[in-house]
C-alpha positions as CSV (number, residue, x, y, z in Angstrom):
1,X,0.0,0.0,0.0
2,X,2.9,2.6,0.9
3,X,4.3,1.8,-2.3
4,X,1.1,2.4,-4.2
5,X,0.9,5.7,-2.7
6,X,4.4,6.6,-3.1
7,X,3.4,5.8,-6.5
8,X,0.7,7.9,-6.8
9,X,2.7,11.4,-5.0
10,X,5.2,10.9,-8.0
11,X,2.8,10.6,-10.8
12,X,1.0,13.4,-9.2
13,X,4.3,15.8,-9.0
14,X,5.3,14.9,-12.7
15,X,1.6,16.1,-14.0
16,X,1.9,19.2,-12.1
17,X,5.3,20.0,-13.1
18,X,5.5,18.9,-16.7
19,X,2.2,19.1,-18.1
20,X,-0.5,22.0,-18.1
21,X,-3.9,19.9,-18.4
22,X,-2.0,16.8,-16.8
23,X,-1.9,13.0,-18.6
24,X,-4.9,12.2,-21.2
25,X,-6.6,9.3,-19.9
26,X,-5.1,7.1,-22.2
27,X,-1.5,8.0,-21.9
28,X,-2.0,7.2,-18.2
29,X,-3.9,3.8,-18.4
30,X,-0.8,3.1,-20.4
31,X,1.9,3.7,-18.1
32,X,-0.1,3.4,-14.5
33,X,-1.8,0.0,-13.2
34,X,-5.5,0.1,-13.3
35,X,-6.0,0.6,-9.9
36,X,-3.8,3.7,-10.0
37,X,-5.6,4.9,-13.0
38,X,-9.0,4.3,-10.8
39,X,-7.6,6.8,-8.2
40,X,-6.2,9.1,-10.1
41,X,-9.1,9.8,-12.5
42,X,-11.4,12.1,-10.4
43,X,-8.3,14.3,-9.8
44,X,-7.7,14.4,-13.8
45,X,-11.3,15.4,-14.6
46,X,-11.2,17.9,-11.4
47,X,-8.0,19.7,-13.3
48,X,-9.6,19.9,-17.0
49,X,-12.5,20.9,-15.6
50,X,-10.5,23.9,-13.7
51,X,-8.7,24.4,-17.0
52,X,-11.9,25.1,-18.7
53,X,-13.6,27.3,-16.0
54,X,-10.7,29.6,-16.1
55,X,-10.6,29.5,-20.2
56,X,-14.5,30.6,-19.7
57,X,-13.2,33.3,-17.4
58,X,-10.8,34.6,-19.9
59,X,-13.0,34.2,-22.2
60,X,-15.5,36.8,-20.5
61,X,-13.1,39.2,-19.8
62,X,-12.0,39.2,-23.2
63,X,-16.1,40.3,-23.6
64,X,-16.1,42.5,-21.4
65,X,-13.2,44.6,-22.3
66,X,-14.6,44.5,-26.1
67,X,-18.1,45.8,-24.7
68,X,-16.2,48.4,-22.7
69,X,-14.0,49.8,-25.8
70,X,-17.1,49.8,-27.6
71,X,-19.2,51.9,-24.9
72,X,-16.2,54.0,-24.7
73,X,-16.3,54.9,-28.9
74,X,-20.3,55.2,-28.4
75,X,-18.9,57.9,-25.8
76,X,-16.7,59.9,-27.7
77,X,-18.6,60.1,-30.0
78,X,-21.6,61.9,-28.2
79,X,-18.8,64.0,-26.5
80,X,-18.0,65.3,-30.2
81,X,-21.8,66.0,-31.3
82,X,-22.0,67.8,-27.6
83,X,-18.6,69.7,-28.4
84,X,-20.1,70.7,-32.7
85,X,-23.7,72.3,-30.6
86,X,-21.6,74.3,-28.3
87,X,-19.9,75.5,-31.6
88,X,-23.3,76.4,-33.0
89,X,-24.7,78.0,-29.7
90,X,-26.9,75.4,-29.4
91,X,-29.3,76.6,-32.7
92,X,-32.5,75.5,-32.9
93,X,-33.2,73.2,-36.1
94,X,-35.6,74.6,-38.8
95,X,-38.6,71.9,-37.2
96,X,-37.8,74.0,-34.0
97,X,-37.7,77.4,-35.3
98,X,-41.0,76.7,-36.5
99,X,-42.1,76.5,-32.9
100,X,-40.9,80.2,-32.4
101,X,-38.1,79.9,-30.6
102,X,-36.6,83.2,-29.9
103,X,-33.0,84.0,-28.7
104,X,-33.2,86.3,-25.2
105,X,-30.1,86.6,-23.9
106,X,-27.4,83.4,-24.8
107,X,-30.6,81.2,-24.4
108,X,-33.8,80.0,-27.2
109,X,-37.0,80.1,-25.9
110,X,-40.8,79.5,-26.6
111,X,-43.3,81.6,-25.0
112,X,-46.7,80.3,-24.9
113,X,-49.1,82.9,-24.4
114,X,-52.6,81.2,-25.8
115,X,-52.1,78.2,-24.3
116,X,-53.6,77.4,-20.4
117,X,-52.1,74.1,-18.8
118,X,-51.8,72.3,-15.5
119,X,-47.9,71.9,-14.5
120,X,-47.5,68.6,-15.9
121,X,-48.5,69.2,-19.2
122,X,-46.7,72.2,-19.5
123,X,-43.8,69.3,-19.0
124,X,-44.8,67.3,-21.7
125,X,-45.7,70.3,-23.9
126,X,-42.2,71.5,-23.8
127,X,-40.5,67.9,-24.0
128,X,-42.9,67.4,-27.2
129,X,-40.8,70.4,-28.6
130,X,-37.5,68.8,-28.1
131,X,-37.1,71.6,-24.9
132,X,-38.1,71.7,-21.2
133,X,-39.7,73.6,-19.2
134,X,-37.8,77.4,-18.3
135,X,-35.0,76.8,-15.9
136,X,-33.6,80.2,-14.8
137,X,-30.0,80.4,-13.4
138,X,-29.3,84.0,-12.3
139,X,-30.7,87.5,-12.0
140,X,-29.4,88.2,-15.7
141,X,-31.3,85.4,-17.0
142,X,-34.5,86.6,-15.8
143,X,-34.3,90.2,-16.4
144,X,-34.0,89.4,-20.0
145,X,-36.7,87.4,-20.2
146,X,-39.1,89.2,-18.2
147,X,-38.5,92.2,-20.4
148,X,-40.4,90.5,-23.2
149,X,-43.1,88.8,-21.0
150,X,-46.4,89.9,-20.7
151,X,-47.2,90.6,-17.4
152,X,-50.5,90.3,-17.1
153,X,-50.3,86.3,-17.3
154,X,-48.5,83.6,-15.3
155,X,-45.8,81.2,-16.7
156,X,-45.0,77.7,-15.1
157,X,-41.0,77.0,-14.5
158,X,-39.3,74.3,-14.1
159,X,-39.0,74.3,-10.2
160,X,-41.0,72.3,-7.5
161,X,-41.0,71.0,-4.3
162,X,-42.6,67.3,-5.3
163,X,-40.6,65.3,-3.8
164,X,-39.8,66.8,-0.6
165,X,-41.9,70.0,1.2
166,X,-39.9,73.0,1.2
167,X,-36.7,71.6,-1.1
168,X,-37.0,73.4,-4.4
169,X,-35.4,71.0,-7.2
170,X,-35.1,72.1,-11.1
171,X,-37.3,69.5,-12.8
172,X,-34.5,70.0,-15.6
173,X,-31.4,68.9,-13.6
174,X,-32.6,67.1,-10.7
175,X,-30.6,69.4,-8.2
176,X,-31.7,72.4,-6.1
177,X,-33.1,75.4,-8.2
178,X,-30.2,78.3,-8.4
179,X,-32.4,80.9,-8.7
180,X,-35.4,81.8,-6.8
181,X,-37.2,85.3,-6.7
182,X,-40.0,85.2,-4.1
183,X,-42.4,87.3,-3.8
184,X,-44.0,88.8,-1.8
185,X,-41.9,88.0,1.3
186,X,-44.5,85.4,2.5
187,X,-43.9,83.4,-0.6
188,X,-43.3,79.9,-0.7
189,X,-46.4,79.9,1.3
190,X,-47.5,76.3,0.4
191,X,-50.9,77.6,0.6
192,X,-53.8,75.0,1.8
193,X,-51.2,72.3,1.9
194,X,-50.9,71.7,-1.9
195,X,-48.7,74.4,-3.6
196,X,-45.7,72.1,-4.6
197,X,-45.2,73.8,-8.6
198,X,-43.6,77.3,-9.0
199,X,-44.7,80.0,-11.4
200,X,-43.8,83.6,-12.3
201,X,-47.0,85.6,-11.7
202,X,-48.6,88.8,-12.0
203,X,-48.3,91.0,-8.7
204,X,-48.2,94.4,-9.0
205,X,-47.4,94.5,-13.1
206,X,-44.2,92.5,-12.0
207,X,-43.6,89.0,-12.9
208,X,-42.0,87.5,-9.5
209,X,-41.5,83.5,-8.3
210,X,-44.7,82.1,-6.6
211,X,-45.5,78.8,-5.8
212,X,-48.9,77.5,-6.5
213,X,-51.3,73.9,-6.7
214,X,-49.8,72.2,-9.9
215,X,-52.8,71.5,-11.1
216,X,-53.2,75.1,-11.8
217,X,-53.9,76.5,-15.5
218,X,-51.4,79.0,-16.5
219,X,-49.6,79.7,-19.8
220,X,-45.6,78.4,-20.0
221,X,-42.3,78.9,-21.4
222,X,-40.0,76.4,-23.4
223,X,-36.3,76.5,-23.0
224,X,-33.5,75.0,-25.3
């Protein structure tokens, strides 16, 4: 018995050190008794099967690192279609100029002054345009635009407080509105409990920030 095992620690020791996938069954029936062949032929079939689990592995890393390169082309070239609109300061198409888009300031914009709509179709009208709904950044921003609004009507923006009372998100970006104008001073007043949808209204022939029920109907504007 110690010799058969002896035996079998050699045989083992040679496979390991002078063959990648070990003996072929064959080659060892040949040169080992059959008893020793018995023994040894689980650890054979263990080792190929290794062997092929790790040529699956490389195998899927070769897959993922083509899908990878490939996402990475996809991504240059949006960067480069991102990088030819800058060039163009973002120019509304001829489908979109037909919309009346109208450059105020660096920005295009659609004013709708016919049309009455709750908040969320104000959305979807301006996302039906190819644009969103306005999204103000700074002072300059609005005093351009408010100097061709009519201020006897109220616009929807882009800013709400949906998804938590009180924290005033851009509907555009996701993040927290960078301009606000209140007013009066009162304003947000989340009147009766439901005023979650912002607006620039009429108060005193000014056009200021007011927050007001969503389901309100009010006339909007379309930015690019």
């Amino acid at each position: 018995m110690r010799f058969i095992l002896s035996t079998l620690l050699i045989l083992l020791q040679a496979s390991i050190v002078f063959s990648q996938s070990c003996l072929e069954s064959k080659q060892l029936e040949e040169n080992c008794s059959s008893y020793c062949f018995k023994i040894l032929r689980p650890v054979l079939d263990h080792a190929a099967s290794l062997q092929n689990h790790i040529n699956n592995d490389d195998s899927k890393k070769i897959d993922s690192q083509s899908k990878l390169e490939k996402v990475e082309r996809q991504l240059e070239v949006l960067q480069g279609k991102v990088e030819t609109l800058e060039r163009v300061n973002c120019k509304p198409s001829a489908g979109l100029q037909s919309k009346k888009f109208q450059k105020i300031g660096s920005k295009y914009y659609y004013i709708e002054e016919n049309e009455s709509v709750n908040w969320f179709r104000a959305v979807h009208r301006c996302h039906e345009m190819g644009a969103h709904l306005i999204s103000l950044q700074n002072d300059n921003e609005f005093q351009a635009l408010k100097a061709k609004l009519n201020v006897d009507r109220n616009y929807w923006t882009d800013v709400n407080d949906l998804s938590l009372e009180g924290e005033y998100l851009s509907h555009t970006t996701g993040f927290k509105a960078p301009f606000l104008n209140w007013y009066p001073s009162s304003n947000p007043d989340n009147k009766g409990g439901n005023e979650n949808c912002v607006n620039l209204w009429n108060r005193q022939k000014t056009l200021r920030m007011n927050d007001a029920p969503c389901s309100s109907l009010l006339n909007f504007i379309c930015e690019l």
